[in-house]
N, C-alpha and C positions, 0 to 999 in steps of 0.2 A: 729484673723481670724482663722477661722477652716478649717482643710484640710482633702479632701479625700485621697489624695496620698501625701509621702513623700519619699524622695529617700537620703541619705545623704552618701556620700563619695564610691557610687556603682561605680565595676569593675568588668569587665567580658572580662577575654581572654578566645579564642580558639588558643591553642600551644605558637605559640612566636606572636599572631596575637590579637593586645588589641582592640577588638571591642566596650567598654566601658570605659571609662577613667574618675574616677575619679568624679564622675556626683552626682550632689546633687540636688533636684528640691523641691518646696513644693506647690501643686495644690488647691486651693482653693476648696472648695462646692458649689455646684450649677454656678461653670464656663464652659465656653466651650474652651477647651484648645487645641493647635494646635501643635501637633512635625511633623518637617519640616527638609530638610535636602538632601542632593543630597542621589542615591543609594550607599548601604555600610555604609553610615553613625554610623550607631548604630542604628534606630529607631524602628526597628523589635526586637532586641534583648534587649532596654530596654523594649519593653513592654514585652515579653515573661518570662523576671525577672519577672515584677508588678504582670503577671499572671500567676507565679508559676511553668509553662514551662521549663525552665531553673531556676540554680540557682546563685546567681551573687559570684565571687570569693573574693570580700569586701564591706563591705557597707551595710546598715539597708535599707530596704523596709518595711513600712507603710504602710496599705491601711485599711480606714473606720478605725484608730484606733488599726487595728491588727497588731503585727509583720509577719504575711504570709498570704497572700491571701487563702490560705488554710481553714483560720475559716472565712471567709466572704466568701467563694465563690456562695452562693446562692443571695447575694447583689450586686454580679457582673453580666456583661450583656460583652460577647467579641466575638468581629467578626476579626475571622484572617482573613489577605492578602490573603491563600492559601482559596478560597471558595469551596462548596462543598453541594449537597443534596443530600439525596438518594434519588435515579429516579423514584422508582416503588410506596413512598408513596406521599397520595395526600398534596397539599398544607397545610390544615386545620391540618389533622395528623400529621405532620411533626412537625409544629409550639406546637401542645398540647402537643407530644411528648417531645421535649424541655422543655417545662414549669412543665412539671412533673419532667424532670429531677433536675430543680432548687427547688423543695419544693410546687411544686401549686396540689392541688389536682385534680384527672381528669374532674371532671363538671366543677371546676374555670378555669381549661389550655383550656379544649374546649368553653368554652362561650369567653375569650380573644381571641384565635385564630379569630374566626369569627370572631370579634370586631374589630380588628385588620384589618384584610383582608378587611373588609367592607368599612372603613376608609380611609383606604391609596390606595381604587382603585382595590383591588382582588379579590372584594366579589365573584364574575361569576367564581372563578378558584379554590375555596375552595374544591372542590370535584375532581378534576384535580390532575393526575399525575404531580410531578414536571419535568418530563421530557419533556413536551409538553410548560413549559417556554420559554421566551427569557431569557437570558443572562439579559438584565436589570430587568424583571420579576423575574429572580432566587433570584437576590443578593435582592432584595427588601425584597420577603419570607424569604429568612435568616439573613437581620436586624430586620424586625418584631418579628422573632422566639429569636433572642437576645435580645430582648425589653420585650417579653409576659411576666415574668416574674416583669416586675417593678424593674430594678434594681437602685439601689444607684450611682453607677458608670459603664459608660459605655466607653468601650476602643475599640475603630475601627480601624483596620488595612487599610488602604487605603480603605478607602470605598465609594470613588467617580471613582476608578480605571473601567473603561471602561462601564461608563454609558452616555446613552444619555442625552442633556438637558434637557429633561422632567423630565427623572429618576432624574438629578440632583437636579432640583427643589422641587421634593416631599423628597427626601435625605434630604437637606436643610432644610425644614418643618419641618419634623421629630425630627432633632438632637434640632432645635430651640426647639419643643413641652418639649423636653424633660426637657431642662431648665427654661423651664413655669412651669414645676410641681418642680422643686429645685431640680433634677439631675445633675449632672457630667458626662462629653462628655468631653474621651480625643478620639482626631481622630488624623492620621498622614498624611499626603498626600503630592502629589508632587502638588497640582492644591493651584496656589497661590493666583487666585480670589474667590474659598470657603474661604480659609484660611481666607482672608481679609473681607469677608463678614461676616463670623461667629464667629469667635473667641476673647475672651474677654483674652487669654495671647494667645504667643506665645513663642517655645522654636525650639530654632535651634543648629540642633548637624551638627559637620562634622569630621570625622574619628575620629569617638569617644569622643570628647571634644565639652564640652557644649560653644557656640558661643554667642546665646542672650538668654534672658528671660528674660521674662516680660510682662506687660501688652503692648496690640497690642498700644495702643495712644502713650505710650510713646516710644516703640523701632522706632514709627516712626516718633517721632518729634524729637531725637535721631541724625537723618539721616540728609544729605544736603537741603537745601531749593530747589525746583522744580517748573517749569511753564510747565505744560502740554498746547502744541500745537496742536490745530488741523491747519491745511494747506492743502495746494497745492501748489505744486510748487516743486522746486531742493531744494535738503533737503541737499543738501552736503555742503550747504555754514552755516549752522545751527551752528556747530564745531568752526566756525570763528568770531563770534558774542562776541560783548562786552561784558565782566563777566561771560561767557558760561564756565565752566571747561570740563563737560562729558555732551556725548548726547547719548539718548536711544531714536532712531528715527525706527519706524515701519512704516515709507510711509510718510502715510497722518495725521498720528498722532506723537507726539515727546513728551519725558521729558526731557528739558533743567535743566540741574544743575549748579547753582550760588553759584562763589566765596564770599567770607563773605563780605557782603558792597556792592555788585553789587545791580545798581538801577534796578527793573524789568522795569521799565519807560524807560531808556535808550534801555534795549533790545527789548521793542513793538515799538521803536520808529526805530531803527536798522533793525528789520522786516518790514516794510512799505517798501512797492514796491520792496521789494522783494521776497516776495511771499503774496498770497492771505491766509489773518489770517481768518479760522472762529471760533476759539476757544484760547482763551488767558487767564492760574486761576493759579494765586498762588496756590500752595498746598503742604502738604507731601510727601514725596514720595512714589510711590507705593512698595506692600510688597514685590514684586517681585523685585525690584533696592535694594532693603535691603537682599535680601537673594545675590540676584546676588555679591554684593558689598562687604558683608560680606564672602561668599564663598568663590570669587578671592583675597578679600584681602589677607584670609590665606595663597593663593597659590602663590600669588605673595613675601607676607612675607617670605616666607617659599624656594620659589628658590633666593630671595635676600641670606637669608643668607646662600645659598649653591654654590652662585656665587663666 
């Protein structure tokens, strides 16, 4: 299997503060890959390594084949966390401007811009100051202006961070397109039903220590068995049900988790008339119960043996 990015034995402190621990990863070509991970984790500052930003205190970085992002960097496409355009140039500019920066010649950066804008819904603002944007209009133009280019690998800093559903869905589109054409999409976010929708691995950091990796099916078959509920009714007796261990109960919805060998048949049978079932499915569990689960285990691990 061929990789665009490889990371093997990377560490990165700040003073006596090891924001990276030890982290090896190797990302496949043409996946869409997801780092996940509460704030502080490390996930900013490994990408910041990948892209050259920082530089990590041990450990080999790979990317596209090179040892430094440095000789690839017109193959790469990266949207930091911290967003940002200049105000006074128009949409279209901005975007060509970028693309020249990467190696596109200015008739190829301005026919893409257009292309681009027209495509994803901005054709009307091509001539528009970016400052007469929304906030979901901004960040839109400046994932496209990371894209105009055609990169090999693209690295997104939170880039569903404070977009509406709309915006979320053509985001979505996007990063999918990009894997239609044999790209690489690593994104990081905290929004765990992108995560789940997109991503073909996932990797989970928490204070610096890689947690899971791997492809999304298997971290989450992995995980406990689950019956997602939908209901009505008092949800607090839910906890008390035959084979039930943990319940992740939001109302009217619930994922029950099953001790090994609990019949689900005994627990739809246990439910009856006690509350009103309209939704009763075996399934995995969601990626969210895997981070959650995975997260506190450490923390619980971690004050046991400081108990």
């Amino acid at each position: 299997m061929e990789h665009a990015l490889t990371l093997e034995h990377v560490t990165k402190r700040f003073g006596a503060h090891v924001a990276v621990d030890d982290l090896s990863l190797a990302i496949p070509k043409g996946s869409i890959y997801g780092f996940l991970g509460p704030n502080g984790a490390g996930k900013t500052t490994t990408i910041r390594m990948v892209t050259n930003i920082i530089q990590p205190d041990q450990g080999t970085i790979t990317v596209l084949g090179q040892k430094s992002s440095e000789l690839t960097k017109d193959r790469l496409g990266y949207l930091p966390e911290e967003k940002g355009l200049y105000k006074k140039m128009k949409c279209a500019e901005i975007m060509a401007y970028f693309g020249r920066l990467k190696g596109l010649d200015p008739a190829t950066a301005k026919r893409r811009a257009t292309e681009l804008l027209e495509r994803y819904g901005l054709g009307e603002w091509a001539d528009k100051r970016t400052e007469a944007l929304s906030k979901g209009m901004g960040q839109k133009v400046q994932l496209l202006a990371t894209i105009i280019h055609e990169p090999e690998l693209m690295i997104l800093d939170e880039p569903f961070s404070g977009l509406d559903p709309v915006n979320v869905e053509i985001l979505r589109d996007l990063i999918l397109d990009q894997r239609r054409a044999g790209r690489t999409v690593i994104f990081s976010t905290h929004g765990m039903e992108q995560a789940e929708q997109l991503c073909d691995f996932i990797f989970l950091i928490d204070k610096g220590r890689k947690v899971i990796d791997g492809p999304l099916s298997e971290v989450r078959k992995s995980a406990e068995r689950a019956v997602m509920l939908d209901y009505d009714g008092d949800g607090s007796l839910l906890s008390r049900l035959p084979g039930v261990t943990r319940v992740n109960d939001a109302g009217k919805t619930a994922e029950l988790f099953l001790a090994p060998g609990a019949d689900p048949q005994e627990l739809l049978h246990a439910l009856i008339g006690q509350v009103k079932v309209r939704r009763f499915d075996m399934r995995e569990p969601s990626l969210h119960e895997v981070f959650v689960r995975a997260v506190g285990g450490r923390q619980a691990a971690k004050d046991l043996s400081h108990g």
